[in-house]
Gaussian input, Z-matrix of N, CA and C with variables (Angstrom, degrees):
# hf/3-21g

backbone

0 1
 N
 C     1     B1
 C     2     B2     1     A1
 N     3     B3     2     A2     1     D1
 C     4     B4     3     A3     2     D2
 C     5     B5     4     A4     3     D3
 N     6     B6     5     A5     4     D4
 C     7     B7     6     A6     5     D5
 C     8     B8     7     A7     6     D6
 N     9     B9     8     A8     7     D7
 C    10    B10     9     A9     8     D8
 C    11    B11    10    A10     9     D9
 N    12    B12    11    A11    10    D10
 C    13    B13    12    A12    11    D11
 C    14    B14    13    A13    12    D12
 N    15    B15    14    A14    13    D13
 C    16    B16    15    A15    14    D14
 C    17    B17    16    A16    15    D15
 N    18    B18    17    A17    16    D16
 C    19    B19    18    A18    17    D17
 C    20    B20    19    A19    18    D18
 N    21    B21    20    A20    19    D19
 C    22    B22    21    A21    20    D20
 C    23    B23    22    A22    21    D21
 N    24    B24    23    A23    22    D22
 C    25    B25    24    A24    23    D23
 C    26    B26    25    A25    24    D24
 N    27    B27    26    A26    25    D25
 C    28    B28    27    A27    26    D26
 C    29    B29    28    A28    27    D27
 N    30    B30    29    A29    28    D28
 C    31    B31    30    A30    29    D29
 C    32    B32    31    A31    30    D30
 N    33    B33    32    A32    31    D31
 C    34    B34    33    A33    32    D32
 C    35    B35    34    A34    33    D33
 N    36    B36    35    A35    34    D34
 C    37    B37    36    A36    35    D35
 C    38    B38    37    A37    36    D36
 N    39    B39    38    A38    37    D37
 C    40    B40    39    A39    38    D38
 C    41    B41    40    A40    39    D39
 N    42    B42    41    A41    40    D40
 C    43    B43    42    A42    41    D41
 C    44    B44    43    A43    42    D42
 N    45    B45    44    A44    43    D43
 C    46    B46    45    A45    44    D44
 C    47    B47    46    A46    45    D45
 N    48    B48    47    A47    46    D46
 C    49    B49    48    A48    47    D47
 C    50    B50    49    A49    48    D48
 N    51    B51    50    A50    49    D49
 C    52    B52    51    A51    50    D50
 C    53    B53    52    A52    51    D51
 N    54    B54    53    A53    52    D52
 C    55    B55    54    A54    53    D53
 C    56    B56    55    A55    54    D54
 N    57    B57    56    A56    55    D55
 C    58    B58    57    A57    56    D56
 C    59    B59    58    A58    57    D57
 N    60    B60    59    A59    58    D58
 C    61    B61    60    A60    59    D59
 C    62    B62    61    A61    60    D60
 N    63    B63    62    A62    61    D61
 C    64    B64    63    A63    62    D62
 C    65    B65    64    A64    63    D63
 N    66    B66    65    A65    64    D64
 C    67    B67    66    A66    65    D65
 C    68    B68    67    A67    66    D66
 N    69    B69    68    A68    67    D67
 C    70    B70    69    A69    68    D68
 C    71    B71    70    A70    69    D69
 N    72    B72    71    A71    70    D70
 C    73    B73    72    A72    71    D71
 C    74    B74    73    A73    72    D72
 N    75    B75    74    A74    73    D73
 C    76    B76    75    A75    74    D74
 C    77    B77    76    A76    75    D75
 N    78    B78    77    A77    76    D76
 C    79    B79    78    A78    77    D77
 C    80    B80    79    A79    78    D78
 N    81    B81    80    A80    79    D79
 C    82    B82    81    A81    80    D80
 C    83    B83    82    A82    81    D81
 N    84    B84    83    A83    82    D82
 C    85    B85    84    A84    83    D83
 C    86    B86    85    A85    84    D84
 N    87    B87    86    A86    85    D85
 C    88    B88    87    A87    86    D86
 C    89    B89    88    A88    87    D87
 N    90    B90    89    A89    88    D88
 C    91    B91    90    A90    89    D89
 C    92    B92    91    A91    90    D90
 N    93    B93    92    A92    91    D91
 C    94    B94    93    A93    92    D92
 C    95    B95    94    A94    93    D93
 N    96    B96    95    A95    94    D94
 C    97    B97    96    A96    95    D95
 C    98    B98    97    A97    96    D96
 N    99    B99    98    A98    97    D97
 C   100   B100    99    A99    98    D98
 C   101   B101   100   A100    99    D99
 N   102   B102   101   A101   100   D100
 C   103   B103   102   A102   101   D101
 C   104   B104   103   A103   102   D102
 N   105   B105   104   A104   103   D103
 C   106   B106   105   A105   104   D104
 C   107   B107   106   A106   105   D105
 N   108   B108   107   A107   106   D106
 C   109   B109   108   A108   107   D107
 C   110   B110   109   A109   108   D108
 N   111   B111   110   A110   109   D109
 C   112   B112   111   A111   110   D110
 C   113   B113   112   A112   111   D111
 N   114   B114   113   A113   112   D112
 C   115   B115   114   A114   113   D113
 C   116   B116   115   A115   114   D114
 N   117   B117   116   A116   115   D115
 C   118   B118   117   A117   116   D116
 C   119   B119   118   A118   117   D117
 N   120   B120   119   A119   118   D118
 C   121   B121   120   A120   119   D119
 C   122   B122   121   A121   120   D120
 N   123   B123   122   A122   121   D121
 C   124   B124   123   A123   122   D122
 C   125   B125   124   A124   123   D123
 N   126   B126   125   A125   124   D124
 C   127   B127   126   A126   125   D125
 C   128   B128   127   A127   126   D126
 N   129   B129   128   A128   127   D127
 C   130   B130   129   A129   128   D128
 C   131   B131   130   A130   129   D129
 N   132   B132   131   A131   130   D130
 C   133   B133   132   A132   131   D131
 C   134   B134   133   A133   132   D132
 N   135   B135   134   A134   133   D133
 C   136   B136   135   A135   134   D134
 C   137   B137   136   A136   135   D135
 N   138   B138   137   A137   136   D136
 C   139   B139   138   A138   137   D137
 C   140   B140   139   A139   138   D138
 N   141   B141   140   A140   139   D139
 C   142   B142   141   A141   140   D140
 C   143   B143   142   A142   141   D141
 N   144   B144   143   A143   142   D142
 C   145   B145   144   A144   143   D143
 C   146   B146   145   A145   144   D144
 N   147   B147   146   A146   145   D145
 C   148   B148   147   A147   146   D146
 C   149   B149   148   A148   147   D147
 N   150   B150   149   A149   148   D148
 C   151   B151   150   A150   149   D149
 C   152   B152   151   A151   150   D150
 N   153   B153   152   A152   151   D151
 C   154   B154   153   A153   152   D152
 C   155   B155   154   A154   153   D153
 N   156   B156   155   A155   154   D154
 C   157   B157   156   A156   155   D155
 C   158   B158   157   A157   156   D156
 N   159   B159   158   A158   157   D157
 C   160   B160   159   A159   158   D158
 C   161   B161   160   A160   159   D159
 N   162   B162   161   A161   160   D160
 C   163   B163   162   A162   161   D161
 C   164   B164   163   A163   162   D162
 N   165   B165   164   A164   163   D163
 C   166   B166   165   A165   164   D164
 C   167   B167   166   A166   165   D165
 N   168   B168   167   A167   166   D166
 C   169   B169   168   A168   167   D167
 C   170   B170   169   A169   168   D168
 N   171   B171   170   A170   169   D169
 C   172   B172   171   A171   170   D170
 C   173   B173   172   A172   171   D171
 N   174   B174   173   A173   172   D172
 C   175   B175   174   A174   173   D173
 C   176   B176   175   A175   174   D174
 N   177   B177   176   A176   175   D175
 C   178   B178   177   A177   176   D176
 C   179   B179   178   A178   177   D177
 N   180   B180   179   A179   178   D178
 C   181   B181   180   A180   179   D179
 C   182   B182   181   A181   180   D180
 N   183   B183   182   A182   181   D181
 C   184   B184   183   A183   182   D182
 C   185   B185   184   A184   183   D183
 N   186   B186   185   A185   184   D184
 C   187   B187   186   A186   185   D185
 C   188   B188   187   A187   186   D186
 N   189   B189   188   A188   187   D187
 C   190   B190   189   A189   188   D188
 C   191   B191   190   A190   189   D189
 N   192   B192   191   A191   190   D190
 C   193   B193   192   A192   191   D191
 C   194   B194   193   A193   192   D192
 N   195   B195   194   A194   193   D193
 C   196   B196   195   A195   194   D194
 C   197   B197   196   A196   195   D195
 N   198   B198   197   A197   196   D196
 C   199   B199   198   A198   197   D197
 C   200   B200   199   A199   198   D198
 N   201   B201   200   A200   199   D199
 C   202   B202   201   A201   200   D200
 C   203   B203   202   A202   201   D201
 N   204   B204   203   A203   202   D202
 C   205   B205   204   A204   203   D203
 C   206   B206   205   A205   204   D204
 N   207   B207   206   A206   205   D205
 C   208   B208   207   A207   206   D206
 C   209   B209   208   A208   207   D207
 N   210   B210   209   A209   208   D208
 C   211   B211   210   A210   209   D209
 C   212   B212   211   A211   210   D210
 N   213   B213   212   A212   211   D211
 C   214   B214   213   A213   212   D212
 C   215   B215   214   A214   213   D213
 N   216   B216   215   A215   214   D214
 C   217   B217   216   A216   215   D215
 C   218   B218   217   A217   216   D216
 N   219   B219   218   A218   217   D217
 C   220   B220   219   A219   218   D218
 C   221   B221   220   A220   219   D219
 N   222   B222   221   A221   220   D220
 C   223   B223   222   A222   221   D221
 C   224   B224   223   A223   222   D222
 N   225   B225   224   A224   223   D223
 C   226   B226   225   A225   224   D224
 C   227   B227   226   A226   225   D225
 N   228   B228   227   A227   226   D226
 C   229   B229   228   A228   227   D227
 C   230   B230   229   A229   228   D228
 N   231   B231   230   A230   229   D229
 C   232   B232   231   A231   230   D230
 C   233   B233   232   A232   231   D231
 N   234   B234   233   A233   232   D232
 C   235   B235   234   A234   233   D233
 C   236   B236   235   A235   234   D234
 N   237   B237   236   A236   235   D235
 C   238   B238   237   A237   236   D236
 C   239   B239   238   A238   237   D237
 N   240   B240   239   A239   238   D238
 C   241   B241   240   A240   239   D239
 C   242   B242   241   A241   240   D240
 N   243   B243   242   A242   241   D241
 C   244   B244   243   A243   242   D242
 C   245   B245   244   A244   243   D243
 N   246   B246   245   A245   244   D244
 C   247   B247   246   A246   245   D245
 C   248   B248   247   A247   246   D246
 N   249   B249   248   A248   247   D247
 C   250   B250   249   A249   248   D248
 C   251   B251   250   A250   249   D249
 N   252   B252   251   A251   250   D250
 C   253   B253   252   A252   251   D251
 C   254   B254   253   A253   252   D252
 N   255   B255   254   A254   253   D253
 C   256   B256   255   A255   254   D254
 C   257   B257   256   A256   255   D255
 N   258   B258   257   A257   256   D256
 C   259   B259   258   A258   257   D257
 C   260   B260   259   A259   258   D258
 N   261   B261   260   A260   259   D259
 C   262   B262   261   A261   260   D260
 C   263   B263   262   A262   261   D261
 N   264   B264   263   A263   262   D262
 C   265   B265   264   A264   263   D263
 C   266   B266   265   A265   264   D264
 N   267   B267   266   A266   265   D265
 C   268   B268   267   A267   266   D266
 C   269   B269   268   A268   267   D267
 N   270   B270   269   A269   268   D268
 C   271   B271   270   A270   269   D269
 C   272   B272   271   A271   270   D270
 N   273   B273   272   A272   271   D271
 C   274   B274   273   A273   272   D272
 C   275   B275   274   A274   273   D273
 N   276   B276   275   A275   274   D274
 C   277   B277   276   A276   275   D275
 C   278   B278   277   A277   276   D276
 N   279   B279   278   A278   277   D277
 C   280   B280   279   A279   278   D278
 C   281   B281   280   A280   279   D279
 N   282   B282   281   A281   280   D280
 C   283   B283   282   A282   281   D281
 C   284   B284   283   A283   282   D282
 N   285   B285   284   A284   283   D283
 C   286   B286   285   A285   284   D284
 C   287   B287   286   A286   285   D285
 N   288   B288   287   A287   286   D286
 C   289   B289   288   A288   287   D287
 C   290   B290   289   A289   288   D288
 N   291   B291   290   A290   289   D289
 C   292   B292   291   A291   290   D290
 C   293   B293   292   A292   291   D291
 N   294   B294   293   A293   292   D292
 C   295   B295   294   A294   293   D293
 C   296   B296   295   A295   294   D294
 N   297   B297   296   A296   295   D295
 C   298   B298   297   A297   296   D296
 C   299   B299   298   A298   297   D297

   B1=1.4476
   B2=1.5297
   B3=1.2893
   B4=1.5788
   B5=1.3304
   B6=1.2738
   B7=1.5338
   B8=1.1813
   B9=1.9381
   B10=1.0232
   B11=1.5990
   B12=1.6294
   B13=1.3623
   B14=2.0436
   B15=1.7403
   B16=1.5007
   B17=1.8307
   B18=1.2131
   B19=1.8903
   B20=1.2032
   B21=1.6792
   B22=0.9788
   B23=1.5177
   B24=1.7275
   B25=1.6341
   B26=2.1090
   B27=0.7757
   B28=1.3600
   B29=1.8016
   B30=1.4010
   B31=0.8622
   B32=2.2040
   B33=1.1781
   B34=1.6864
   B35=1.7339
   B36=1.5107
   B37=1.5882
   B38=1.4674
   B39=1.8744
   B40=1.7590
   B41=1.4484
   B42=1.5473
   B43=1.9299
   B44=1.4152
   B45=1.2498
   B46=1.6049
   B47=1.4518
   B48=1.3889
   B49=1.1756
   B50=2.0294
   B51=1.4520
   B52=1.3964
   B53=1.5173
   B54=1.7674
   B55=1.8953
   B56=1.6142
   B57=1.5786
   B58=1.0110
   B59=1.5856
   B60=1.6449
   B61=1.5109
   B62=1.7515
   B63=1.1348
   B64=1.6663
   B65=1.4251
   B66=1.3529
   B67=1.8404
   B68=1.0371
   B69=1.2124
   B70=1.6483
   B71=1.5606
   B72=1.3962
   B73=1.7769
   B74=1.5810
   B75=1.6793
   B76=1.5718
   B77=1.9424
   B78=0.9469
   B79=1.5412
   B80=1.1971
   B81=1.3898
   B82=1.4868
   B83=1.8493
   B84=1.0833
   B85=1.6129
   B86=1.8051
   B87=1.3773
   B88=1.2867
   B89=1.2699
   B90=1.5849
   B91=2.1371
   B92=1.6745
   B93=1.8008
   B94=1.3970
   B95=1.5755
   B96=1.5227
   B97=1.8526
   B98=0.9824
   B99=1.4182
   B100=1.2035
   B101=1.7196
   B102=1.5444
   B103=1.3043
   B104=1.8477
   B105=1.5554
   B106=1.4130
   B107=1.2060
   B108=1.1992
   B109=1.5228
   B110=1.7141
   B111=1.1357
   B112=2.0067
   B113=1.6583
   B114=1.9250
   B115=1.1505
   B116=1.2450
   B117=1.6522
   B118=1.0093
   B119=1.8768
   B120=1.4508
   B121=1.9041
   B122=2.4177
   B123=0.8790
   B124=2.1431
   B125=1.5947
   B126=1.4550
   B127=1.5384
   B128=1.1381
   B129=1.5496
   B130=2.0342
   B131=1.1329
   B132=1.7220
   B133=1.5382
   B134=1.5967
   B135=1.5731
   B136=1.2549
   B137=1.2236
   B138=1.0305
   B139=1.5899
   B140=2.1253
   B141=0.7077
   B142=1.4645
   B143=1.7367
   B144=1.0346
   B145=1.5433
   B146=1.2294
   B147=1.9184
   B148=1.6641
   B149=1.1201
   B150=1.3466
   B151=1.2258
   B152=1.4765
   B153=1.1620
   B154=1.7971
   B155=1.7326
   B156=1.1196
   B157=1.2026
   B158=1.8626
   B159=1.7170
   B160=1.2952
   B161=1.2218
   B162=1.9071
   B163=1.1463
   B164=1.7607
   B165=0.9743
   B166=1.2422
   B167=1.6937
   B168=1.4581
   B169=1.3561
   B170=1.2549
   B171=1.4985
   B172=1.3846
   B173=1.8270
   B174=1.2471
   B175=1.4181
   B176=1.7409
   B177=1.1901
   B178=1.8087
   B179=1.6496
   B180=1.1176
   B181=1.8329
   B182=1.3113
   B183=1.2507
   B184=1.6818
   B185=1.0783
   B186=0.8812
   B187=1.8772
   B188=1.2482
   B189=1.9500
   B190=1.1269
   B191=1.4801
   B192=1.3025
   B193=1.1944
   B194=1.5396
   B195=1.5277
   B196=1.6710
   B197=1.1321
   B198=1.7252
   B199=1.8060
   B200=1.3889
   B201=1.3080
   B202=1.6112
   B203=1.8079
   B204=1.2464
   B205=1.5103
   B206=1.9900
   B207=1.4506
   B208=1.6603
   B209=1.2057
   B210=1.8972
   B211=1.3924
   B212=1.5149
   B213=1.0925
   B214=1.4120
   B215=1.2014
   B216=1.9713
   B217=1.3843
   B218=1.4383
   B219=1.3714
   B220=1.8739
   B221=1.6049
   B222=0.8591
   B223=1.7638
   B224=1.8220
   B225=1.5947
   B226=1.6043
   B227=1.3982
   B228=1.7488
   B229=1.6573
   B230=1.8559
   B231=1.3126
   B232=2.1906
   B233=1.3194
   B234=1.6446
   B235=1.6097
   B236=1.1097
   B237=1.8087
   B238=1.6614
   B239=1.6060
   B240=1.7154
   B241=0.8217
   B242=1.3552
   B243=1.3287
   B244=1.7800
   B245=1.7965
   B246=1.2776
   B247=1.4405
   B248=1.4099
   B249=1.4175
   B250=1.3709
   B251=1.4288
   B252=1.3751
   B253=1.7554
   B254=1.1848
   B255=1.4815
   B256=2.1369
   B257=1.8028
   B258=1.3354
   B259=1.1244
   B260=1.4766
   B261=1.2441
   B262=1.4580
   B263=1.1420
   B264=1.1981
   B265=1.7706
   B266=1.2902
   B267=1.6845
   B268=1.5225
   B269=1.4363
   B270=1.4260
   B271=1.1952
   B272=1.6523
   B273=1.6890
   B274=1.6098
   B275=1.8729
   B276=1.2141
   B277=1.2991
   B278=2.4063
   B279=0.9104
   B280=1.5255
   B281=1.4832
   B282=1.5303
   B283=1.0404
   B284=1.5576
   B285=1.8516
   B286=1.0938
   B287=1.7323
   B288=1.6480
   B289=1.5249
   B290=1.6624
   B291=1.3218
   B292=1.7342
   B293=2.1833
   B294=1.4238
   B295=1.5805
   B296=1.0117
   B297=1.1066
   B298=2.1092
   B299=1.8625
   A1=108.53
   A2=111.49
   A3=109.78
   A4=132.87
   A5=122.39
   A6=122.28
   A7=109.77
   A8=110.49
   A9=124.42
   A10=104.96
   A11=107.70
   A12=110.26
   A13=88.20
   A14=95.85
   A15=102.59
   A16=92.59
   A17=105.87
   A18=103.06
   A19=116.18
   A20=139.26
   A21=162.41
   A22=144.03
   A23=92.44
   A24=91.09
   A25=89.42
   A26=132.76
   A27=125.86
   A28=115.11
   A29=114.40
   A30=135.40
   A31=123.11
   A32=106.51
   A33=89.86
   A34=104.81
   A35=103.09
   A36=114.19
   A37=82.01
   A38=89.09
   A39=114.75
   A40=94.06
   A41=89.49
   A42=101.24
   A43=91.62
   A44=144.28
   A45=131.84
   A46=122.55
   A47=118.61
   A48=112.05
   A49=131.50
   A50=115.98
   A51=96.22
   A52=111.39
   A53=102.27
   A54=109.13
   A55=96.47
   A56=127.22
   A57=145.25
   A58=87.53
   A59=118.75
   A60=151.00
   A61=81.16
   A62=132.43
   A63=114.30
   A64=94.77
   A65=139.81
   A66=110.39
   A67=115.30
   A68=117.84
   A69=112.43
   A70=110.13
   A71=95.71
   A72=109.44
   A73=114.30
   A74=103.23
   A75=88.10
   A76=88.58
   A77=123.84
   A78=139.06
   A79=101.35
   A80=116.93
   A81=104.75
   A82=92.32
   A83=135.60
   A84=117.51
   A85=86.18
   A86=120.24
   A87=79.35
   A88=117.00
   A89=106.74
   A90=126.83
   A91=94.49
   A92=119.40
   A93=121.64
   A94=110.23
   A95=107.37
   A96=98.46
   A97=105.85
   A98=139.72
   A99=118.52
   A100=130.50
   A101=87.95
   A102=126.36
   A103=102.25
   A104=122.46
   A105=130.45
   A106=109.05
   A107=142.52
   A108=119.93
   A109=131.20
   A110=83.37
   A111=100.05
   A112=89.78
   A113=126.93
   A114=128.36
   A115=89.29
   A116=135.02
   A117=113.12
   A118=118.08
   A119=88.91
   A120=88.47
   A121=93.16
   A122=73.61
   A123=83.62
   A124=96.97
   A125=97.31
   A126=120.30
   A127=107.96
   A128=96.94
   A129=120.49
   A130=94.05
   A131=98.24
   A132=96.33
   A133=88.01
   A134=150.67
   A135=150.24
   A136=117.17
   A137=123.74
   A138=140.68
   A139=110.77
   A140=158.24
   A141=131.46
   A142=113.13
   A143=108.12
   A144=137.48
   A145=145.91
   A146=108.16
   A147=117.88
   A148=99.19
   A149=132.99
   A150=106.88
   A151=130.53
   A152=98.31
   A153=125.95
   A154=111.86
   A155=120.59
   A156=139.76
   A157=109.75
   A158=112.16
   A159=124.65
   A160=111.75
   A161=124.10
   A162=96.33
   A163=100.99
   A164=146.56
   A165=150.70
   A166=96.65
   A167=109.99
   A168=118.89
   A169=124.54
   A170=116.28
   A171=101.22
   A172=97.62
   A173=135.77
   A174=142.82
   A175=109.26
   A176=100.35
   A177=130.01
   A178=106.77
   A179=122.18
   A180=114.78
   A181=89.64
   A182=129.70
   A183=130.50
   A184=128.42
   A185=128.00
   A186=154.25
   A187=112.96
   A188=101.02
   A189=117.93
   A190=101.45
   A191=142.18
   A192=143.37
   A193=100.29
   A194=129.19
   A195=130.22
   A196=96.40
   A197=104.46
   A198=100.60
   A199=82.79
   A200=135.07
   A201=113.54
   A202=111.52
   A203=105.02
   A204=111.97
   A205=86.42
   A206=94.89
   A207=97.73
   A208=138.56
   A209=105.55
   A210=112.62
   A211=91.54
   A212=137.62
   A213=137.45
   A214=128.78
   A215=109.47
   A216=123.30
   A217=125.43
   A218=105.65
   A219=107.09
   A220=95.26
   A221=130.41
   A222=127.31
   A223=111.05
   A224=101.44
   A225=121.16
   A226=99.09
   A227=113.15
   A228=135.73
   A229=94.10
   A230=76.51
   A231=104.19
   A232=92.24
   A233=111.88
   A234=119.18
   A235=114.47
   A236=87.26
   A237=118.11
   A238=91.56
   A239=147.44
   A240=126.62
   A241=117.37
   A242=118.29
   A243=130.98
   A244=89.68
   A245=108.64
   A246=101.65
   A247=114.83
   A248=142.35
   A249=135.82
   A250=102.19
   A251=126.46
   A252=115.26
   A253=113.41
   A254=96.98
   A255=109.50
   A256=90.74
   A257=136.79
   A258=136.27
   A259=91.52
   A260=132.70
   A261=134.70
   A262=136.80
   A263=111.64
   A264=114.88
   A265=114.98
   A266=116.68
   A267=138.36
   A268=96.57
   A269=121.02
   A270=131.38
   A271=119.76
   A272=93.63
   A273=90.16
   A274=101.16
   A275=125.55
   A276=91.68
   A277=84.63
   A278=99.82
   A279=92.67
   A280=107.09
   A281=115.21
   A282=141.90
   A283=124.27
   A284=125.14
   A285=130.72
   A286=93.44
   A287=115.84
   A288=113.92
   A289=109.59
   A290=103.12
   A291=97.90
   A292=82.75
   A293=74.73
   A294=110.35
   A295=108.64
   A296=128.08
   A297=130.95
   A298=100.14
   D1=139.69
   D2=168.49
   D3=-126.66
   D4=114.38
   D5=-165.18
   D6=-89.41
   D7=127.40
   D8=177.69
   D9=-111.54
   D10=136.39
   D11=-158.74
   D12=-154.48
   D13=110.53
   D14=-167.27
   D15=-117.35
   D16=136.39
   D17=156.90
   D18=-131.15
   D19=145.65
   D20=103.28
   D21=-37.69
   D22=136.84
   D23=-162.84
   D24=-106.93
   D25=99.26
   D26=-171.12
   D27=-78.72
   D28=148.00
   D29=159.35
   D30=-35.32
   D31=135.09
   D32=-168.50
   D33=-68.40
   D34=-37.60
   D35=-174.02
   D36=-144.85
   D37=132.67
   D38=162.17
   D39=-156.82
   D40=169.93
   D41=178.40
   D42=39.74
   D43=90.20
   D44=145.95
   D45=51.26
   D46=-22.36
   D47=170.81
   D48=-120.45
   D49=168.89
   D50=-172.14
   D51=-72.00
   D52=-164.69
   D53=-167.86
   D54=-60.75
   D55=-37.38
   D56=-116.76
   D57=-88.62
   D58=-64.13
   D59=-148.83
   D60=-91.86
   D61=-34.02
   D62=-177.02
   D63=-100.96
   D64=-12.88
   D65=149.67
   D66=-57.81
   D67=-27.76
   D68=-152.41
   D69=-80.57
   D70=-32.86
   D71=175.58
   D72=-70.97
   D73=-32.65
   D74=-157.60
   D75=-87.97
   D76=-6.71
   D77=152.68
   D78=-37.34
   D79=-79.40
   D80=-156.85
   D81=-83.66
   D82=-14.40
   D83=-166.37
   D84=-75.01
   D85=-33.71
   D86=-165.40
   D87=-129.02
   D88=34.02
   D89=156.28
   D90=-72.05
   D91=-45.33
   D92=160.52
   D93=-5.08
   D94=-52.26
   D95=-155.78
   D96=-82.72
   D97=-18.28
   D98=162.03
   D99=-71.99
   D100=142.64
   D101=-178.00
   D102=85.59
   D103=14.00
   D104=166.26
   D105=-101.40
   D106=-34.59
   D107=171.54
   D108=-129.33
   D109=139.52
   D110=-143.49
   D111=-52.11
   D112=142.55
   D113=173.65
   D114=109.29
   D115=-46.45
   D116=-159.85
   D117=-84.74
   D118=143.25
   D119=-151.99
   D120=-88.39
   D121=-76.43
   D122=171.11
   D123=-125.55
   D124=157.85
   D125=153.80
   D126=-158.21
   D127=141.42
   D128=-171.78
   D129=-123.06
   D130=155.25
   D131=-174.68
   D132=-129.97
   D133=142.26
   D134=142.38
   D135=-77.29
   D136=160.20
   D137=165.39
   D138=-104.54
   D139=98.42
   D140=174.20
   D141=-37.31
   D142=146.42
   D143=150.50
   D144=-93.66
   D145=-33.25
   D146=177.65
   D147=-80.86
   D148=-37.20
   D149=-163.31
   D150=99.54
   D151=-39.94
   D152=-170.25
   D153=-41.27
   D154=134.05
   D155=163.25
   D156=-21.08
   D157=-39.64
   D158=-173.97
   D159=-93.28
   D160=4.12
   D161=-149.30
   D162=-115.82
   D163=162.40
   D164=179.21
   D165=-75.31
   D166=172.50
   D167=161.39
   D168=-90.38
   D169=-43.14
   D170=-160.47
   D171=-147.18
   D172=116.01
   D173=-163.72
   D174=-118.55
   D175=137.56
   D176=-168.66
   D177=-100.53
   D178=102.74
   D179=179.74
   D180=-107.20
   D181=131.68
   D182=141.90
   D183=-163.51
   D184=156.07
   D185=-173.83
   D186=-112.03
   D187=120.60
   D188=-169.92
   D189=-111.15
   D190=174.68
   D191=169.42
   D192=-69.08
   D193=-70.20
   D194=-163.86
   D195=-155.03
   D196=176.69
   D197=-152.50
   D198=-88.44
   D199=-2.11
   D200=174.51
   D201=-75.93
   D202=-2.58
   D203=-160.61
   D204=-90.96
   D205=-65.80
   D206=169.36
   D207=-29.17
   D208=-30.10
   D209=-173.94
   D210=-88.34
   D211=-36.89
   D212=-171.01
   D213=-59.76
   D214=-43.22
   D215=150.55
   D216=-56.63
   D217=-40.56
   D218=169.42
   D219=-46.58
   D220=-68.13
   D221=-140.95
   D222=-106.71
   D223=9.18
   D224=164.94
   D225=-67.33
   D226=128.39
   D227=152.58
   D228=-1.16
   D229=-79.94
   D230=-146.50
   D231=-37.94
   D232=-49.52
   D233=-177.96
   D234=-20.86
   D235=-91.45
   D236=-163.11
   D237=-44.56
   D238=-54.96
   D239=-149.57
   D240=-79.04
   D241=-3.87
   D242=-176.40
   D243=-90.92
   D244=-50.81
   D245=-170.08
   D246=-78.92
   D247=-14.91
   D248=140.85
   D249=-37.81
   D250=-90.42
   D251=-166.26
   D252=-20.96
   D253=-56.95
   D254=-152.86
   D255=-71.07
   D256=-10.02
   D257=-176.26
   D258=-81.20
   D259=-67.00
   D260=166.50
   D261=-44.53
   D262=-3.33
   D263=178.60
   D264=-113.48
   D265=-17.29
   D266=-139.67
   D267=-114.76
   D268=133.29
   D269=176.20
   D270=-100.22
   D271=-10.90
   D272=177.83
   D273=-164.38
   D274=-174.93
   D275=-158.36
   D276=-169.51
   D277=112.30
   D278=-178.55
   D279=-147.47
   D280=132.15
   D281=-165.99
   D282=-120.87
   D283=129.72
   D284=-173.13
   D285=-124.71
   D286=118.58
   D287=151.08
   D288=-118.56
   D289=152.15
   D290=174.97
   D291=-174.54
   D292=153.83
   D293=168.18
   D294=-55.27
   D295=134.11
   D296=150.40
   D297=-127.85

């Protein structure tokens, strides 16, 4: 299994709306993928809460079957089209995958 676990530091205002109203979207665009692309085992989406100086805005937990499953979701429709927005709203963008 391989856990893919992405965070974002978002923009205050993009696309027309604030940081607040573009978590909330790229939230639901991309809780969307589950049960849409084959391999993919769960995906959670967070919002932050602290607030904190350290903290990102908006964090991706999920479990894929194998990294061939991962490469498939990278370059899946539904993806690319959640990750265009979140590319546009996002001021910074950092990523953890590894085996369990």
């Amino acid at each position: 299994m391989i856990k893919h676990i992405v965070m974002w530091r978002l923009h205050e205002q993009a696309q027309n709306n604030s940081k607040a109203n573009n978590a909330k979207i790229a939230k639901e665009k991309l809780e969307a993928l589950n049960g849409v692309i084959p391999g993919l085992i769960k995906l959670e989406v967070g919002v932050d809460i602290s607030r904190g100086s350290a903290s990102g805005d908006l964090v991706l937990y999920s479990e894929l079957e194998s990294a061939q499953a991962l490469a498939q979701y990278q370059q899946h429709p539904a993806h690319l089209e959640a990750a265009q927005f979140i590319a546009a709203i996002s001021t910074e963008r950092q990523l953890v995958d590894y085996q369990s």
